[in-house]
N, C-alpha and C positions, 0 to 999 in steps of 0.2 A: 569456625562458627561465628567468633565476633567479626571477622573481617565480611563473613559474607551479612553481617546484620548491619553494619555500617555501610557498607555497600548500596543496602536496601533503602536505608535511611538518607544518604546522601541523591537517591533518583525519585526519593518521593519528593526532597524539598525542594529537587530541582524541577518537578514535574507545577510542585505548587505555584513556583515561582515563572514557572510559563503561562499559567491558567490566570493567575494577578494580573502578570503583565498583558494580556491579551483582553480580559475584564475592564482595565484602565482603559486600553488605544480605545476598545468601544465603545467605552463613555466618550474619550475626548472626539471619537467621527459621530455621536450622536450632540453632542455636545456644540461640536462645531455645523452638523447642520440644521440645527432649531436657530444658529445664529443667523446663519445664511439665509432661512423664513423670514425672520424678524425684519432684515434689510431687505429682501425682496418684496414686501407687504408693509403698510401701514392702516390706523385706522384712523377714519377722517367721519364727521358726522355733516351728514345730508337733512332733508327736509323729514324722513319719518327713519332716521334715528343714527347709528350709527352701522359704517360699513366698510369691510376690509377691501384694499383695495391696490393696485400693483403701487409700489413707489415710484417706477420709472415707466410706465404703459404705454406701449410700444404700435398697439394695433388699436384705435380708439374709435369706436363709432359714438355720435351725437345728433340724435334724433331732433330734428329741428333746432339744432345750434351748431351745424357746420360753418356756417358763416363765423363763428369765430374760433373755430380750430383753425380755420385758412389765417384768418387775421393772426393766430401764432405762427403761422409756419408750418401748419400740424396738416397732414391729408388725412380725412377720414377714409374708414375703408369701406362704407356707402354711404348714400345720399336718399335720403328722404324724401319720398314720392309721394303725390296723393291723382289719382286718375283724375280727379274734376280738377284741381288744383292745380297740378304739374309738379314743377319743384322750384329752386330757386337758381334759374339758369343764370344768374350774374355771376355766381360763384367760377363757372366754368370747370368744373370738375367731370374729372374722367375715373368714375369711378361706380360700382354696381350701385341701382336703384334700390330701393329698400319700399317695396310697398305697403305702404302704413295702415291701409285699408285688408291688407291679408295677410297672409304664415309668413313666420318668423324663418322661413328656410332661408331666403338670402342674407338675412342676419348671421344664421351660423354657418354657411358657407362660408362667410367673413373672418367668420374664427377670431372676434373680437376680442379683448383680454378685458377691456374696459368699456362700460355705456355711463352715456352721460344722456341725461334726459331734462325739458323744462316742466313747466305748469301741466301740460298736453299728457303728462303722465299721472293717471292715479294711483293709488293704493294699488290695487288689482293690476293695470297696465307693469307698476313697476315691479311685480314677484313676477310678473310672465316675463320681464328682459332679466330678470336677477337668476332667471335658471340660465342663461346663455351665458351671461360672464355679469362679473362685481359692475353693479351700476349704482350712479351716483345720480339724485335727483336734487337740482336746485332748490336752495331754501324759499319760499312764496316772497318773502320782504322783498329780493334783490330782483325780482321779475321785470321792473319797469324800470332797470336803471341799465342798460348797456355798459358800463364802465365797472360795475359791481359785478356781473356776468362775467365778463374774461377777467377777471380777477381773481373770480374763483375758481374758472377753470383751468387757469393758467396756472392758481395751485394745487388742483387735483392734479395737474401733469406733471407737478413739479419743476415747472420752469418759470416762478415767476417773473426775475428779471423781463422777458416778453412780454408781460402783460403792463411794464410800466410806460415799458417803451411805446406801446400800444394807446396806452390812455393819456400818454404826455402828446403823442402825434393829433389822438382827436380833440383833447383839452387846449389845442394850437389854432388846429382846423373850427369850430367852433367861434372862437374869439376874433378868429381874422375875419371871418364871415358875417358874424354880429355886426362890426363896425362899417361891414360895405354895404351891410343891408340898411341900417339906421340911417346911413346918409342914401342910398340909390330910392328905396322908397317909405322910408320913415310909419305913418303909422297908415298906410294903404293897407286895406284889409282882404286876408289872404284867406280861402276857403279848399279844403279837398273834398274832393268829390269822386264818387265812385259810380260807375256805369254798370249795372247788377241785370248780365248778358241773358240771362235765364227768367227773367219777367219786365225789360225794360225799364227799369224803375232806376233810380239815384240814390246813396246814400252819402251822406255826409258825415265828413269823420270828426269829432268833437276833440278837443284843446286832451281831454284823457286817453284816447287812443295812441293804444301801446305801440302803433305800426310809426303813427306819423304826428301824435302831439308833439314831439319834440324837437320838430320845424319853428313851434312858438314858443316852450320853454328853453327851449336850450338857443334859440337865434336872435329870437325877440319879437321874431314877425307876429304883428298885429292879426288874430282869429278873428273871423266876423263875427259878430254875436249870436248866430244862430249854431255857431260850433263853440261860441267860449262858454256859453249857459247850458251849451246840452253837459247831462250828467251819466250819458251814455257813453261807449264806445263810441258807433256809430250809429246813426236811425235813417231811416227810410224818409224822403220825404214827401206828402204831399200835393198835388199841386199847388194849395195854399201857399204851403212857407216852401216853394220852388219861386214864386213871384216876388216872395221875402229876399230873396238869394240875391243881395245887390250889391257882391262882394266885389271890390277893385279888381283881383286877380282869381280865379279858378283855376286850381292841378286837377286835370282828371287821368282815368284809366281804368280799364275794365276790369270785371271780376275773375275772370277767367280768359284764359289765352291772351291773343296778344291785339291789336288794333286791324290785323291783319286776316288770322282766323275765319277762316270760310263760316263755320259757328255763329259767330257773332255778328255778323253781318246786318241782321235783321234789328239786333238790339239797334246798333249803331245810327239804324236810319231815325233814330228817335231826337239826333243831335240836329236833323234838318224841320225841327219841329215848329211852329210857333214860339210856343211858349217856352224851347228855350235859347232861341234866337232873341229875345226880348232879355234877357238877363245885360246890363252894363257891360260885363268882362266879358259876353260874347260880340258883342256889337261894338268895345273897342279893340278887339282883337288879343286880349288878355287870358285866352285859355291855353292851359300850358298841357301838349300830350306826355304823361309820365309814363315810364316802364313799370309795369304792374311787379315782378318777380321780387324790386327793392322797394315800391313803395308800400308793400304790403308785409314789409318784416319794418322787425324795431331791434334788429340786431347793429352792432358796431359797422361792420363793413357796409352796409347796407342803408345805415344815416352821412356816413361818408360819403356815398353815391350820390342821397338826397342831397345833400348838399351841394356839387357839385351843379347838379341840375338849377338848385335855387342860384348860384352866379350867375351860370350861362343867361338864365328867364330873365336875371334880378337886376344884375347889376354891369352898368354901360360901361 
């Protein structure tokens, strides 16, 4: 009777000490995968608040900031389209269109892990991409600084090292450019202008415009006064202040498509006009045809391009 009660006793405590042990391992595998979350996920705070988001994000779309995932090294996995628009063909990307004007279906075809979004995003825009995957929208301050842009999102990806190397190369290109410009044409004053294909009209982009004020902050080229005192982006002008227009040099390029475009054709015949055959820079041959796709971003890759253009125009 005792042997079989000790018996009893020695398969209960062995029985306990299976149910512990087995209690423990699944603490340490739950244990160990809240750790493996932690490292997979970080939280990082955006423009309306904070948001978890991959540590390492692998499939990344960036709705009108593909220009500088290239500039990392980074392919998005589409491109942002708008029908009247187009998209930003300097990029050269081989990759699904994202039509920004309709459903979000080519988005989650994309099976994005990550969205990055700019200004273009509101409130309401960014919970409709926040159901597809963790999106990150830029803070408003850093909007008109291209070097603050891939800085940041070159630490949302986690790779900043690239982003330094990125803003040492433009912080180069810049400085080298300022000094050929100060000696090739000193303080000649430079005007951009836009050809707006859809009612023939001009606008002029002011010294604050996020696309291309940065041809004069950031190089030194002298703006005509009718772009250093506008307080605008851009405005329409007149024909009044079109006769005002007696800038040394004119960039132009159309609003839409390309110089080419069956489309715009009609607009175009507006450049055989009088009055603006009568402009100085057209009558010494000082209008410069620009590619509309980069002169109408104010992204890093895309003031690189400007730049490039302002040598070739600028400087003998």
């Amino acid at each position: 009777m005792r042997r079989g009660r000790y018996f009893s006793f020695v398969v209960f405590f062995a029985l306990m000490f299976l149910i512990s042990a087995c209690g423990s391992n699944e603490v340490k595998e739950d244990t160990a995968t809240e750790e493996q979350t932690s490292k997979d996920t970080r939280i990082v705070e955006d423009e309306f608040g904070k948001v978890e988001i991959p540590t390492n994000p692998q499939r990344v779309a960036a709705i009108y900031l593909e220009d500088y995932l290239t500039a990392l090294d980074v392919k998005p996995v589409v491109q942002w389209y708008h029908p009247s628009w187009g998209k930003q063909d300097y990029l050269g990307l081989d990759v699904p269109e994202f039509d920004i004007t309709g459903s979000m279906e080519t988005l989650l075809q994309a099976k994005p892990d990550l969205i990055i979004v700019d200004g273009a995003a509101d409130k309401a825009k960014y919970e409709e991409y926040s159901k597809v995957a963790p999106t990150f929208r830029l803070k408003e301050d850093i909007l008109q600084d291209p070097r603050k842009i891939v800085e940041t999102i070159a630490d949302v990806l986690n790779i900043p090292d690239k982003a330094k190397e990125m803003v040492d190369q433009y912080e180069q290109r810049v400085s080298d450019l300022k000094a050929k410009l100060d000696e090739s044409i000193g303080d000649e004053t430079v005007a951009v202008v836009r050809l707006n294909v859809a009612d023939n009209t001009l606008a002029l982009f002011g010294i604050k415009n996020r696309y291309s004020g940065y041809i004069y902050t950031e190089t030194g080229l002298t703006p005509h006064p009718l772009a250093r005192d506008m307080t605008e982006f851009h405005e329409v002008l007149s024909e009044e202040a079109i006769t005002e227009l007696d800038a040394d040099h004119i960039i132009l390029f159309p609003s839409n498509g390309t110089w080419e475009s069956k489309e715009n054709q009609e607009a175009i015949k507006w450049l055989d006009s009088t009055l603006w055959k009568t402009l100085p820079a057209v009558k010494n041959g000082h209008v410069y045809i620009a590619e509309r796709t980069y002169w109408q971003s104010g992204a890093i890759t895309a003031n690189l391009l400007k730049y490039d253009d302002l040598e070739k125009w600028f400087v003998k």
